[in-house]
DOGUNU-294172 format. One record per residue (C-alpha): z, y, x; residue number from 1. Coordinates in pm, 1 decimal, always signed. Layout:
! DOGUNU-294172
@Z->Z&Y->Y&X->X&pos->NUM
...
END
This chain:
! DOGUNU-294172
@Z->-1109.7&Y->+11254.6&X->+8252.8&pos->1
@Z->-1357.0&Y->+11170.8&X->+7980.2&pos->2
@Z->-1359.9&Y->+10854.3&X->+8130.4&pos->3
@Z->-994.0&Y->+10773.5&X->+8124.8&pos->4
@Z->-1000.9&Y->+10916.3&X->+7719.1&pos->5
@Z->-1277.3&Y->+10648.0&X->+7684.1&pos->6
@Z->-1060.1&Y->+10378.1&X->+7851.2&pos->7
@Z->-786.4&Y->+10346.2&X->+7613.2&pos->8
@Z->-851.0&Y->+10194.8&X->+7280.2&pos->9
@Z->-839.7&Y->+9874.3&X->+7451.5&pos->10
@Z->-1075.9&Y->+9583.4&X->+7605.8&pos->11
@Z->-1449.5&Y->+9510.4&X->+7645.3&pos->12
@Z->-1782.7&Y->+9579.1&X->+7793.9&pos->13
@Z->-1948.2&Y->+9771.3&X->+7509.5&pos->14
@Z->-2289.4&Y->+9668.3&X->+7636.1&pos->15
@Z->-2540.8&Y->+9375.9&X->+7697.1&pos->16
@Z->-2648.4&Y->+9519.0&X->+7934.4&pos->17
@Z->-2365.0&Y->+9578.0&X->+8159.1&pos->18
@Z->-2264.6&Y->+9228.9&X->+8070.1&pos->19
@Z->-2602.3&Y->+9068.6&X->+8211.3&pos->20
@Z->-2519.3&Y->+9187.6&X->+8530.2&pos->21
@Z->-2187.9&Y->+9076.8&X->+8546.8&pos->22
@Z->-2195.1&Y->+8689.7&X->+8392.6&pos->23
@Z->-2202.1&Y->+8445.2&X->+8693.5&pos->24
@Z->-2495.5&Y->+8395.9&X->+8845.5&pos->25
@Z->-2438.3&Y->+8068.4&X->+8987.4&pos->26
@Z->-2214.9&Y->+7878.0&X->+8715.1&pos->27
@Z->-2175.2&Y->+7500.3&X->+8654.6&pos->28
@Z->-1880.6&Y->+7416.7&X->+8434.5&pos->29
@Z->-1632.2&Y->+7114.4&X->+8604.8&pos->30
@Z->-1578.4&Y->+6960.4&X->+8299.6&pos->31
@Z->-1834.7&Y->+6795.5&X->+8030.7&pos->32
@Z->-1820.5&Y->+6894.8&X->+7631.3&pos->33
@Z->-1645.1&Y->+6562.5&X->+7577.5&pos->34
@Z->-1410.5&Y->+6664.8&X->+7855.3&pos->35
@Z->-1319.8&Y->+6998.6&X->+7809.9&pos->36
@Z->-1208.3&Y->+6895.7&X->+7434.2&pos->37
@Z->-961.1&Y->+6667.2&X->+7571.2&pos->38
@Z->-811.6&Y->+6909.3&X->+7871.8&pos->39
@Z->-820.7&Y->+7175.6&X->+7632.5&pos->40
@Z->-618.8&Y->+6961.2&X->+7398.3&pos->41
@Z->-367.5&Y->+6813.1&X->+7669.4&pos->42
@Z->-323.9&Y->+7225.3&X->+7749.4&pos->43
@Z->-242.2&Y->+7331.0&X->+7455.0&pos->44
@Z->+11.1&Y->+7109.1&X->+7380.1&pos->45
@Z->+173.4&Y->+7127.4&X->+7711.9&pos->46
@Z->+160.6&Y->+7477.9&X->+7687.2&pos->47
@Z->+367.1&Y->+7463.8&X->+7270.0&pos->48
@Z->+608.9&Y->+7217.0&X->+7414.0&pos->49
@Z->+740.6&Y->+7405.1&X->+7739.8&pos->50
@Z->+711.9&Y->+7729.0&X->+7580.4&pos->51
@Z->+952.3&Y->+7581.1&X->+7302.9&pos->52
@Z->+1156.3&Y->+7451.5&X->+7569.9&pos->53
@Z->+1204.5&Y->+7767.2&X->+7756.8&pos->54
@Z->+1211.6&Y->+8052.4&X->+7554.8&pos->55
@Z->+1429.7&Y->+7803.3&X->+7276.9&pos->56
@Z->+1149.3&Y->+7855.1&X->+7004.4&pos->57
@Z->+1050.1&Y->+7638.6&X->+6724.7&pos->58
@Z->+694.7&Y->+7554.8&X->+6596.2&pos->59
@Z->+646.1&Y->+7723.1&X->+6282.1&pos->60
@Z->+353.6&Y->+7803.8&X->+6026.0&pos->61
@Z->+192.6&Y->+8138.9&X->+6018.3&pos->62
@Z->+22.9&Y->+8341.3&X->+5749.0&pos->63
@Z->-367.7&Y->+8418.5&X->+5802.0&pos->64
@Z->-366.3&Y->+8679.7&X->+5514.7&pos->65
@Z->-106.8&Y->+8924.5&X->+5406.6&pos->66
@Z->-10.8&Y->+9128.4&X->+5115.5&pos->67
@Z->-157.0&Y->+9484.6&X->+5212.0&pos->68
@Z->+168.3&Y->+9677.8&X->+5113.6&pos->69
@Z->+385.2&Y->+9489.3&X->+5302.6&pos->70
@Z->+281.2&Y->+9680.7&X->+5587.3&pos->71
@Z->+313.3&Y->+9338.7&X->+5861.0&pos->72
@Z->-37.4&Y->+9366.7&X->+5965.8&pos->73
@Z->-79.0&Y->+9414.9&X->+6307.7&pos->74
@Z->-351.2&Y->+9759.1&X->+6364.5&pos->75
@Z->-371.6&Y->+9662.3&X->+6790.3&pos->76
@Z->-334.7&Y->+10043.5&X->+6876.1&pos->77
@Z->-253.8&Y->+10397.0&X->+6721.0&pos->78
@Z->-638.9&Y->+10567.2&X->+6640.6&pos->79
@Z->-727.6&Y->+10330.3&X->+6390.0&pos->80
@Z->-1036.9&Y->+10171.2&X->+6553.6&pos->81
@Z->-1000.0&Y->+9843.3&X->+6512.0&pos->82
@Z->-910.9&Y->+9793.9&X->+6143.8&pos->83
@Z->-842.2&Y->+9477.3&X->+5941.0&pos->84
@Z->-1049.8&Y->+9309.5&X->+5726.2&pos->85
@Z->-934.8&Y->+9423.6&X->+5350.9&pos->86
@Z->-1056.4&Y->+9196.0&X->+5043.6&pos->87
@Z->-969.9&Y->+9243.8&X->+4667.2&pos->88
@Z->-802.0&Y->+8919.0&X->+4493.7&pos->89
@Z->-846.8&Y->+8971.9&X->+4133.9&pos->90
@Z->-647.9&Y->+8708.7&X->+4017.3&pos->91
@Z->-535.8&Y->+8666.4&X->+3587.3&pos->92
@Z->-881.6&Y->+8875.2&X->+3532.2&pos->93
@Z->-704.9&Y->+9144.8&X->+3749.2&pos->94
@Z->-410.5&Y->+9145.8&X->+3501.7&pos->95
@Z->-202.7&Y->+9021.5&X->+3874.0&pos->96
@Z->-417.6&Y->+9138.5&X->+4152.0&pos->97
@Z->-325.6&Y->+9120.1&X->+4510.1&pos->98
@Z->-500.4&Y->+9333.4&X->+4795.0&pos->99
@Z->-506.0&Y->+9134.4&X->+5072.9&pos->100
@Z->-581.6&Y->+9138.4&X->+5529.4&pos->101
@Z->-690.3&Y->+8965.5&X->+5721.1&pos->102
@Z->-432.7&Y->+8877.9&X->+5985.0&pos->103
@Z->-542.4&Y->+9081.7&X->+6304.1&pos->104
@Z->-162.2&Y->+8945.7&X->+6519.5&pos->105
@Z->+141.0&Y->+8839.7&X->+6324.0&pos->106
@Z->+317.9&Y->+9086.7&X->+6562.6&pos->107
@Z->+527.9&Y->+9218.7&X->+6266.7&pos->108
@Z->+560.1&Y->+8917.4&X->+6050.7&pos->109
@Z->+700.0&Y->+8692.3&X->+6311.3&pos->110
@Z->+1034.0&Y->+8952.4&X->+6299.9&pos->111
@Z->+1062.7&Y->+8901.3&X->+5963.2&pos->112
@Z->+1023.0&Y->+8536.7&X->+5969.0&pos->113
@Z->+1297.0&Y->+8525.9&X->+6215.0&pos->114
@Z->+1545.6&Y->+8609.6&X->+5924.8&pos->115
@Z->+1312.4&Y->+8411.4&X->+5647.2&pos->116
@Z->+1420.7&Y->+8113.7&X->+5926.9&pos->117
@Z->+1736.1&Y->+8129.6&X->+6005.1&pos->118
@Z->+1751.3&Y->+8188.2&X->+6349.9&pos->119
@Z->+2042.9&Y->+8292.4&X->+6559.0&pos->120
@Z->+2044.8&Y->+8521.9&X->+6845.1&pos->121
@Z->+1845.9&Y->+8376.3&X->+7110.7&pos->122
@Z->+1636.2&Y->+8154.3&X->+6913.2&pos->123
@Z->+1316.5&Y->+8205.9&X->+6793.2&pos->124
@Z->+962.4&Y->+8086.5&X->+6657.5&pos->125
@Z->+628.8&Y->+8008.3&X->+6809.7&pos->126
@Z->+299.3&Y->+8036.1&X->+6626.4&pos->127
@Z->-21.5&Y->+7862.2&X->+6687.8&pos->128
@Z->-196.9&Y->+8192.1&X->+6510.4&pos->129
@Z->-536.0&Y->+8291.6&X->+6392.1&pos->130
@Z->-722.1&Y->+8602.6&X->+6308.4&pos->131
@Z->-972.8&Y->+8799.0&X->+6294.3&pos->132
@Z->-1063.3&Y->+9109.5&X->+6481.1&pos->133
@Z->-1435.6&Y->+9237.7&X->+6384.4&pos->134
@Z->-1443.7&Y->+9563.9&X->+6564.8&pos->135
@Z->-1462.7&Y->+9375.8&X->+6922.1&pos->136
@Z->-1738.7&Y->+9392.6&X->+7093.5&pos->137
@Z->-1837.2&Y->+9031.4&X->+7160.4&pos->138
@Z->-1881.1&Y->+8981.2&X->+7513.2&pos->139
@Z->-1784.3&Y->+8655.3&X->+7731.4&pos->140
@Z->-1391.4&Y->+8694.6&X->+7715.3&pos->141
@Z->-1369.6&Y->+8926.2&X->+7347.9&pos->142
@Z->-1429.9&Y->+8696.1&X->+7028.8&pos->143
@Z->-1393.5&Y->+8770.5&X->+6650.0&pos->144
@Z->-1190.7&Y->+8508.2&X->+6586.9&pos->145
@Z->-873.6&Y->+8520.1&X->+6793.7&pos->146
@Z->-594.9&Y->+8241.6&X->+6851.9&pos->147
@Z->-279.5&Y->+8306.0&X->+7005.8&pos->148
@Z->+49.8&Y->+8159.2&X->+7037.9&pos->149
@Z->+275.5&Y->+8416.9&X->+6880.0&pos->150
@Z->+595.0&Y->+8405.5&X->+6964.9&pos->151
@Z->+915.2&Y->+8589.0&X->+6859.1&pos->152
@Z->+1257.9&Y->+8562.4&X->+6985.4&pos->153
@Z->+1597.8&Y->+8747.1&X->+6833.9&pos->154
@Z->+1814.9&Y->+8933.9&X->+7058.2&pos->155
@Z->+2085.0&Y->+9187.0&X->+7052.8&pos->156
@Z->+2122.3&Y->+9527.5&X->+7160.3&pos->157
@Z->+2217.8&Y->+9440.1&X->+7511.4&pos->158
@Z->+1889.1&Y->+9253.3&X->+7606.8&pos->159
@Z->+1724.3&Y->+9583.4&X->+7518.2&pos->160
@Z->+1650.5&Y->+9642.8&X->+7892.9&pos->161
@Z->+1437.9&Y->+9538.4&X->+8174.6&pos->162
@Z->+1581.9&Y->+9272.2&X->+8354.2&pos->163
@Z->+1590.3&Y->+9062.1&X->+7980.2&pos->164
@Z->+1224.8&Y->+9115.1&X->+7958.1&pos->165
@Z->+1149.7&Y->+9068.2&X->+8321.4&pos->166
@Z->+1364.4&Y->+8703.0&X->+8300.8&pos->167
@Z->+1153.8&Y->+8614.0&X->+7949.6&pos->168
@Z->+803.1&Y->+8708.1&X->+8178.4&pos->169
@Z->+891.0&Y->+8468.8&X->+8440.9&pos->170
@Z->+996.3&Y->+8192.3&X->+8207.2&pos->171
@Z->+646.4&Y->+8194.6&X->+8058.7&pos->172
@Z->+436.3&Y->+8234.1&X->+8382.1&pos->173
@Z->+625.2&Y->+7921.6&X->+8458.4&pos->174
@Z->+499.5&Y->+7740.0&X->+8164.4&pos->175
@Z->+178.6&Y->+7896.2&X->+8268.0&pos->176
@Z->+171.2&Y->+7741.3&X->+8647.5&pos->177
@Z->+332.7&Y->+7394.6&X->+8509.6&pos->178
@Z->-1.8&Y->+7388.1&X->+8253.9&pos->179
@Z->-206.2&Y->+7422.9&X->+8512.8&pos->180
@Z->-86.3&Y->+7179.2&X->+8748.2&pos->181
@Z->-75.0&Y->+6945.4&X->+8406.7&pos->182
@Z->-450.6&Y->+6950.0&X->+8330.5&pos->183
@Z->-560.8&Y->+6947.5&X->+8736.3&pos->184
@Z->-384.6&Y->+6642.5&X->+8734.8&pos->185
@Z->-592.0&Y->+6499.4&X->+8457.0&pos->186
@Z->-866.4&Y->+6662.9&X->+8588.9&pos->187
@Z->-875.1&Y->+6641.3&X->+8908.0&pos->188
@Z->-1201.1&Y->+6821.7&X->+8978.9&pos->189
@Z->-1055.0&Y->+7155.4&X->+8817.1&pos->190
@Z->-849.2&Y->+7176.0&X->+9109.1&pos->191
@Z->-1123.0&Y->+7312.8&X->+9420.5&pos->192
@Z->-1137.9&Y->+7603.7&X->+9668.3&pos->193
@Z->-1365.3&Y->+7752.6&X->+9495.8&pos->194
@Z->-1164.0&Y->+7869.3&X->+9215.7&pos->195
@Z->-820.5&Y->+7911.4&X->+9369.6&pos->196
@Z->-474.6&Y->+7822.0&X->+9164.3&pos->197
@Z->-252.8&Y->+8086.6&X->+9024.8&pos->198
@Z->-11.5&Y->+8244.1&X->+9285.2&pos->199
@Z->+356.3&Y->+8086.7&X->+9220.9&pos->200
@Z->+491.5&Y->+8424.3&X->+9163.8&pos->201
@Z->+395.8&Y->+8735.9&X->+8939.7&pos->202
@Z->+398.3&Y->+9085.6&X->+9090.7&pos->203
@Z->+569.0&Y->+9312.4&X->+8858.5&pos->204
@Z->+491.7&Y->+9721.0&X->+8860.5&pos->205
@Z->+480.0&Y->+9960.6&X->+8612.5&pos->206
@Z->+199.7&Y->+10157.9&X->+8465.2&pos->207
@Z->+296.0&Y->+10485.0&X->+8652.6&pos->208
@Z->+313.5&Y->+10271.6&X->+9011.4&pos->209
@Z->-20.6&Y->+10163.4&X->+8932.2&pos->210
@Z->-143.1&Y->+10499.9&X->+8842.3&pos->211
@Z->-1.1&Y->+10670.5&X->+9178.0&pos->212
@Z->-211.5&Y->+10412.5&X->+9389.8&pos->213
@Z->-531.9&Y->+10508.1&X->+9184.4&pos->214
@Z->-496.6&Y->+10853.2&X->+9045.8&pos->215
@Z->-844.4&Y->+10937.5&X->+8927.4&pos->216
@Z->-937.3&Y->+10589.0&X->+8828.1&pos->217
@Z->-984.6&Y->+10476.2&X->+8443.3&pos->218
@Z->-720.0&Y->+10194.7&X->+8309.9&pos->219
@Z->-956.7&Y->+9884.3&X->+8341.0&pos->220
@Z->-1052.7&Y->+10058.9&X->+8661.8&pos->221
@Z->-716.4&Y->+10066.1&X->+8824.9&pos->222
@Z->-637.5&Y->+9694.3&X->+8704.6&pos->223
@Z->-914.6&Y->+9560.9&X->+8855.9&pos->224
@Z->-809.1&Y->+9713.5&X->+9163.6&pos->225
@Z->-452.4&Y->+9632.8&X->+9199.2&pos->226
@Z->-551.8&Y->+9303.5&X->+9100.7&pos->227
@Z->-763.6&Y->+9266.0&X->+9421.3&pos->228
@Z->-416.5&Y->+9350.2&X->+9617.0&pos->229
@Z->-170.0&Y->+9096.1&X->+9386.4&pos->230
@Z->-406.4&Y->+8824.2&X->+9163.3&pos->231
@Z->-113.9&Y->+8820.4&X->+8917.3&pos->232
@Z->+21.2&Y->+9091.7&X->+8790.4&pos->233
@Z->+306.7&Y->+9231.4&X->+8464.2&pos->234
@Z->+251.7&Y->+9584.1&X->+8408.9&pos->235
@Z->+583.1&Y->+9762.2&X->+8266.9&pos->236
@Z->+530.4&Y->+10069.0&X->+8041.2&pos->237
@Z->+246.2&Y->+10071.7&X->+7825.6&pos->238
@Z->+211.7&Y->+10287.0&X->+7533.8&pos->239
@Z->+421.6&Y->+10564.2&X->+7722.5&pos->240
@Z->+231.1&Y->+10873.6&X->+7852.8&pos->241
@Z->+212.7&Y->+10906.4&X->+8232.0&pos->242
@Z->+178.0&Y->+11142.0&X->+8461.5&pos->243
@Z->-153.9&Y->+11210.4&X->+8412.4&pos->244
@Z->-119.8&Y->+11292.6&X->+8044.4&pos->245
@Z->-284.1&Y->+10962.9&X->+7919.0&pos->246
@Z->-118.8&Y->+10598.6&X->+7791.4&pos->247
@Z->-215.4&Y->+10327.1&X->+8034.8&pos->248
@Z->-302.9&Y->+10143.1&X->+7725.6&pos->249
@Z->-279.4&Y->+10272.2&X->+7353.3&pos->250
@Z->+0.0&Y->+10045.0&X->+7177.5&pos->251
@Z->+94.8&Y->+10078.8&X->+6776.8&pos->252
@Z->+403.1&Y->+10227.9&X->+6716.3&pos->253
@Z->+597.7&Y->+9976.8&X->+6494.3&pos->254
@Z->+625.4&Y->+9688.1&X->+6738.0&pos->255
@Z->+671.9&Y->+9736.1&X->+7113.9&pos->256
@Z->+911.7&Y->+10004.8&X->+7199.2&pos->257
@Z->+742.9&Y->+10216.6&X->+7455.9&pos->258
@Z->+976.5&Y->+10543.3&X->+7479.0&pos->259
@Z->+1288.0&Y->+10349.6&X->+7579.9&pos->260
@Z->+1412.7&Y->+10531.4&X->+7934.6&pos->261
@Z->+1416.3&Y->+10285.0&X->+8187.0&pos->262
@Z->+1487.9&Y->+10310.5&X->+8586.8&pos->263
@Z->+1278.2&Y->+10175.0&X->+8847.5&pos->264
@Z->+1420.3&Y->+9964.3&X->+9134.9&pos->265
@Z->+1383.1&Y->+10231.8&X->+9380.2&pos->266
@Z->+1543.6&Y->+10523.7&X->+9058.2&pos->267
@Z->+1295.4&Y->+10661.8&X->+8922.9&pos->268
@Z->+1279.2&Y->+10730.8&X->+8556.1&pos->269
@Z->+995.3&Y->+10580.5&X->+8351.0&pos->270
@Z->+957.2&Y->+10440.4&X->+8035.7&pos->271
@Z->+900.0&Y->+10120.1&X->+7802.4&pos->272
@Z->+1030.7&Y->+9743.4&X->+7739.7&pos->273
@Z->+679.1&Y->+9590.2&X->+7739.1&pos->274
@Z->+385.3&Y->+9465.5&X->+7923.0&pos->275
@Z->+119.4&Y->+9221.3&X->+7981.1&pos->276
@Z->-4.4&Y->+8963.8&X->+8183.8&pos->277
@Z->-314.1&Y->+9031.4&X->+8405.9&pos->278
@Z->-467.2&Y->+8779.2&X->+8642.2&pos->279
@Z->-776.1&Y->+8771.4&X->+8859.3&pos->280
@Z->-1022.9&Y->+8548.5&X->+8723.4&pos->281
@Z->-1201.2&Y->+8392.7&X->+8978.3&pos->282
@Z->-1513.8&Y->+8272.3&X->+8790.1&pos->283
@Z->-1613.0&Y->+8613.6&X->+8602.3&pos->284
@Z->-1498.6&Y->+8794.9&X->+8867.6&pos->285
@Z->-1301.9&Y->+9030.4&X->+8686.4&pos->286
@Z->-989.1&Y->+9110.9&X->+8525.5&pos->287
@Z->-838.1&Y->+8878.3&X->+8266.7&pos->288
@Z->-550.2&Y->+8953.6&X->+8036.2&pos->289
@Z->-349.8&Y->+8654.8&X->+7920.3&pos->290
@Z->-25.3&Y->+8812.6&X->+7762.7&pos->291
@Z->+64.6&Y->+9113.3&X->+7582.3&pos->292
@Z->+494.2&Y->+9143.7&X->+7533.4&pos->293
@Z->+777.2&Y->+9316.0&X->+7478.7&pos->294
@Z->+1109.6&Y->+9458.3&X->+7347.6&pos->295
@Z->+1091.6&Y->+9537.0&X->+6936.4&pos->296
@Z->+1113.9&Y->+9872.9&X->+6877.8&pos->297
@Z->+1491.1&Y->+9967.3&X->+6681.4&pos->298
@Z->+1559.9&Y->+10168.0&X->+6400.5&pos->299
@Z->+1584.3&Y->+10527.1&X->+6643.4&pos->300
@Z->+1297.3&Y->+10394.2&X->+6879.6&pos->301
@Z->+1031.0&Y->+10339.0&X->+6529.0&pos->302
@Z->+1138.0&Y->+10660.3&X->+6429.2&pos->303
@Z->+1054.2&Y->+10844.3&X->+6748.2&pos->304
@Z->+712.5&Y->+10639.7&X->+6807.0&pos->305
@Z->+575.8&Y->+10693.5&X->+6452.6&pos->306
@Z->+692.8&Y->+11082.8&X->+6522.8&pos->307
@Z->+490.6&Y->+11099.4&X->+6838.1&pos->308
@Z->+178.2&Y->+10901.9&X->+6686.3&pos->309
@Z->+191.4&Y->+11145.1&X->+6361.3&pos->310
@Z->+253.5&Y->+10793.4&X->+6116.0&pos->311
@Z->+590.1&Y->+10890.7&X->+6000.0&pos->312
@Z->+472.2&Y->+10809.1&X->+5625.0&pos->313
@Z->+438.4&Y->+10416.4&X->+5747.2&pos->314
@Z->+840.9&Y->+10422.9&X->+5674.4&pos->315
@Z->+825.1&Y->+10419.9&X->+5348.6&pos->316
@Z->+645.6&Y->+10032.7&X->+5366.6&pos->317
@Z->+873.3&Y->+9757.4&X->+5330.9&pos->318
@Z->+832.0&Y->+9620.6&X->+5691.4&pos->319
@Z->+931.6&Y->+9953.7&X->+5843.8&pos->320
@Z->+1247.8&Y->+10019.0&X->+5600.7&pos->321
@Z->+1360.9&Y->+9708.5&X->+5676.0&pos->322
@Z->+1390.4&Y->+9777.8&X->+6073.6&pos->323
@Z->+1544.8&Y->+10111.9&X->+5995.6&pos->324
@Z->+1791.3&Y->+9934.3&X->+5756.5&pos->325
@Z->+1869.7&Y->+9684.2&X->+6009.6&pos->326
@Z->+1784.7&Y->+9397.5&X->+5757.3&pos->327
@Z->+1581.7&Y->+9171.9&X->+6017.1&pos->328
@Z->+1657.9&Y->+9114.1&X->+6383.8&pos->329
@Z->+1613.3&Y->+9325.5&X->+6693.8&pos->330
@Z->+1391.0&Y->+9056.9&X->+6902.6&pos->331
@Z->+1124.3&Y->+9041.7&X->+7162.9&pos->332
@Z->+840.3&Y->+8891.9&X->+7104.3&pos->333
@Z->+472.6&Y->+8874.7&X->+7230.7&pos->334
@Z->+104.0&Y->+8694.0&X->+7201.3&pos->335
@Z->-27.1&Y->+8466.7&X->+7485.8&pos->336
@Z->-439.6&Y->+8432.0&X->+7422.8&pos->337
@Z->-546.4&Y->+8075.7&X->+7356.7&pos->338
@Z->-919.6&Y->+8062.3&X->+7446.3&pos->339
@Z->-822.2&Y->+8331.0&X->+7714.8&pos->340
@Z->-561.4&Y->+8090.6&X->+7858.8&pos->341
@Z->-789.3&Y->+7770.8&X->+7808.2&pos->342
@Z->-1072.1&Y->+7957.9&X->+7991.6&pos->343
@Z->-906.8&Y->+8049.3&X->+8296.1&pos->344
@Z->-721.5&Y->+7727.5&X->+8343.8&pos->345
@Z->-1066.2&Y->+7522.3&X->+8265.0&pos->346
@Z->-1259.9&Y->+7744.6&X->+8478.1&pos->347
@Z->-1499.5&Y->+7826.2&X->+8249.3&pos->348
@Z->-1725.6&Y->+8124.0&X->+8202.9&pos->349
@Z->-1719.8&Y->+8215.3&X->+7833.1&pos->350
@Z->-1475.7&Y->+8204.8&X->+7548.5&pos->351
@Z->-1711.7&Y->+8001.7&X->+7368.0&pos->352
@Z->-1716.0&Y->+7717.2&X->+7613.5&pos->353
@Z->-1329.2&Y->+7675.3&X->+7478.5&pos->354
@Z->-1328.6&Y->+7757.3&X->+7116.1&pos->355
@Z->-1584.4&Y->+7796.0&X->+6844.7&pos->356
@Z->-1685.8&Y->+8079.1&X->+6646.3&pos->357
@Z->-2012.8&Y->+8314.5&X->+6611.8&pos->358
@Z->-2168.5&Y->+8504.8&X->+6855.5&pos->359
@Z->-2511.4&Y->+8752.6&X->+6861.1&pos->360
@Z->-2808.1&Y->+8564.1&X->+6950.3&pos->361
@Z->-2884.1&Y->+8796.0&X->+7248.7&pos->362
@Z->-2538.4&Y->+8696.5&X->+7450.8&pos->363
@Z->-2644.1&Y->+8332.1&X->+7359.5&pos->364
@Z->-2982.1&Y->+8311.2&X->+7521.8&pos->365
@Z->-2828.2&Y->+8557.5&X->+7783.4&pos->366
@Z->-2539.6&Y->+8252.1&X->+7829.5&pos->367
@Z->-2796.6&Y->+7973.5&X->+7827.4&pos->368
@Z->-3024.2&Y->+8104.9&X->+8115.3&pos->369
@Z->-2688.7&Y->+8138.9&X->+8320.5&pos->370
@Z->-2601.3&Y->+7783.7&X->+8216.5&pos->371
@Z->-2313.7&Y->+7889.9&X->+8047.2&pos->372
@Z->-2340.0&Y->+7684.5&X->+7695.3&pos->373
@Z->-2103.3&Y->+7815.9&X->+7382.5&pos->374
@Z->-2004.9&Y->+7610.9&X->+7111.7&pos->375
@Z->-2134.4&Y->+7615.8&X->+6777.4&pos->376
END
C-alpha cells in the first residue's frame, strides 16, 4: 500500500535514473526544427478554432498572476505539494502593496470570468494559458512552464450529470482526431505504422472499474495497464475514495466536484462528474495524459469537499463565497495540455522538442545521446 500512498500527488518519474532507461532508444524525430514550428503552429490553431466551434467558446485573455487573496489560484491537489510561486509587489513604497502567484491553472478564474464576460448558459471561454509549476520533476513529458488551453463552459443544474460530461468528452476527442488528421495531411510523413493514429473512439470507465481489474496495482500502474487493453481512455471519478480506501488521483476541492453520486451503466453507485484523457503514447512507450475535466463543484458539493479535505476556512476567500452565494455560474470546464498535445500528435519524444523552457543539464546530455534535441 505504501506504494499506492506514494502514487497520488500526481505525475512524474522522480528520477534520472529511471528516466534513462525508459527514453527511446532508437528515436529520429519526422519532422525538422523548421518543420515542427510550422505543424505545431497549423495544430494549434486548428485545435482553438474547432474547440470554439464545438464546445461554443470564445477566445479570451487570461491572467498569468493573481491577487493572492482572491483565492483563484489553482493548488493541482489537496496536500499542498505543489505550491505556487508567491512574490511581494511593493508598489507606492509599499503604501499599496499587492501579494501576488504565479498562475499554476486558471481553473478557478475562468468561472469567474464567465460572469466578468457575459456569457449565457451554454457558452463559454477558451484560454491559450500559461504557468508555472516548479515543484515538477522535469522529466521528458513534465515541464515548469505549462500551456494549456483552458476552457470553461456555463451550465445549469440539469447538466450536472454524466451523460453532459460524457457528450462534452467526445466533442473534444473529436477536435482531437480532426487535428490530427489536419497536420498528417500537411505532413505527410507523421502519418506511418510505426506510430499508429488515435483510435476513432474513446473508452470510457470509471476509476473504481479500473481498480477492480488491477486491485493491488498503484494509479500510474493500473493506467498503464488498461491502456495496453483500450489506447484511449476517460476515466470517471477522480478525487472520490474507492474501494480500496485511496483517490485514484488527489483533486483540490474547490473545482471539480468529485462526491456527486452517480450510477454506472450496469447500476452501480459511484461517484464524481470529472475525468481525464489518457492515451497510449506510442513513442515513449508509456502513458500520456492529455485532458483533465469536469463538472464545477456547487455551493453544497464545495462545502462537503472542503469538509472532507479539512479546508473549510478557504470559504471565507472571495472565490469560494462567491460559489456558495451563487454569484458566478455553475459550469464545466477543463485544461487540454499544449506541449502534451503537440508531442503526441508530432511524434516526438520530449516536451522540449515542442515548446521552450529550461531544463537540468543532466536530462539534456541524457536527450542528446538519444537524439532527442530540446529547444533552448
Amino acid at each position: 500500500m505504501a506504494d499506492k500512498t506514494a502514487d497520488l500527488a500526481g505525475p512524474g518519474i522522480g528520477d534520472y535514473a529511471e528516466l534513462e532507461k525508459i527514453l527511446p532508444k532508437d528515436y529520429t524525430s519526422q519532422l525538422t526544427p523548421r518543420e515542427t514550428q510550422q505543424a505545431l503552429f497549423a495544430t494549434k490553431n486548428y485545435i482553438e478554432e474547432n474547440l470554439c466551434k464545438e464546445l461554443n467558446l470564445m477566445m479570451v485573455q487570461v491572467p498569468l498572476i493573481v491577487d493572492v487573496e482572491s483565492g483563484v489560484n489553482d493548488y493541482l491537489d489537496r496536500d499542498g505539494s505543489r505550491a505556487p510561486i508567491q512574490f511581494h509587489i511593493s508598489n507606492d513604497h509599499d503604501k499599496n502593496p499587492v501579494d501576488a502567484q504565479i498562475v499554476q491553472a486558471a481553473t478557478k478564474w475562468k468561472r469567474v470570468a464567465l460572469k466578468q464576460f457575459g456569457m449565457g448558459i451554454g457558452e463559454g471561454i477558451c484560454t491559450d494559458m500559461r504557468a508555472v509549476r516548479k515543484d515538477y520533476f522535469l522529466d521528458h513529458d513534465h515541464s515548469a512552464y505549462v500551456d494549456q488551453w483552458d476552457w470553461e463552459m456555463a451550465i445549469t443544474e440539469k447538466h450536472r450529470n454524466l451523460d453532459f460530461l460524457t457528450e462534452v468528452v467526445q466533442k473534444i476527442w473529436k477536435v482531437l482526431k480532426g487535428a490530427e488528421t489536419h497536420v498528417q495531411q500537411l505532413f505527410p510523413q507523421l502519418k506511418s505504422g510505426r506510430y499508429p493514429n488515435l483510435p476513432e473512439e474513446l473508452t470510457f470507465l470509471h476509476a473504481e472499474d479500473i481498480l477492480d481489474r488491477y486491485p493491488d496495482l498503484p494509479r500510474k500502474a493500473r493506467e498503464t495497464a488498461i491502456l495496453q487493453e483500450y489506447p484511449a481512455v476517460f476515466i470517471y471519478g477522480i478525487g472520490w475514495t474507492l474501494q480500496d480506501g485511496y483517490p485514484h488521483e488527489m483533486r483540490a476541492a474547490d473545482y471539480d466536484d468529485w462526491v456527486t453520486e452517480t450510477v454506472s451503466k450496469d447500476g452501480r453507485p459511484m461517484h464524481g462528474l470529472n475525468g481525464d484523457i489518457l492515451v497510449w503514447n506510442h513513442v515513449t512507450q508509456r502513458r500520456h495524459e492529455l485532458t483533465s475535466m469536469g463538472v464545477r463543484v456547487n455551493p453544497a458539493t464545495l462545502k462537503q469537499q472542503l469538509e472532507i479535505t479539512g479546508q473549510m476556512d478557504f470559504l471565507e476567500l472571495p472565490y469560494h463565497q462567491a460559489i456558495v452565494n451563487e454569484e458566478i455560474p455553475l459550469s464545466i470546464g477543463g485544461g487540454i495540455g499544449q506541449a502534451r498535445t503537440l508531442m503526441l500528435l508530432l511524434n516526438k519524444a520530449h516536451l522540449g522538442e515542442v515548446s521552450v523552457t529550461v531544463w537540468p543539464r543532466i536530462l539534456k546530455e541524457m536527450c542528446a545521446k538519444r537524439n532527442i534535441h530540446v529547444l533552448e
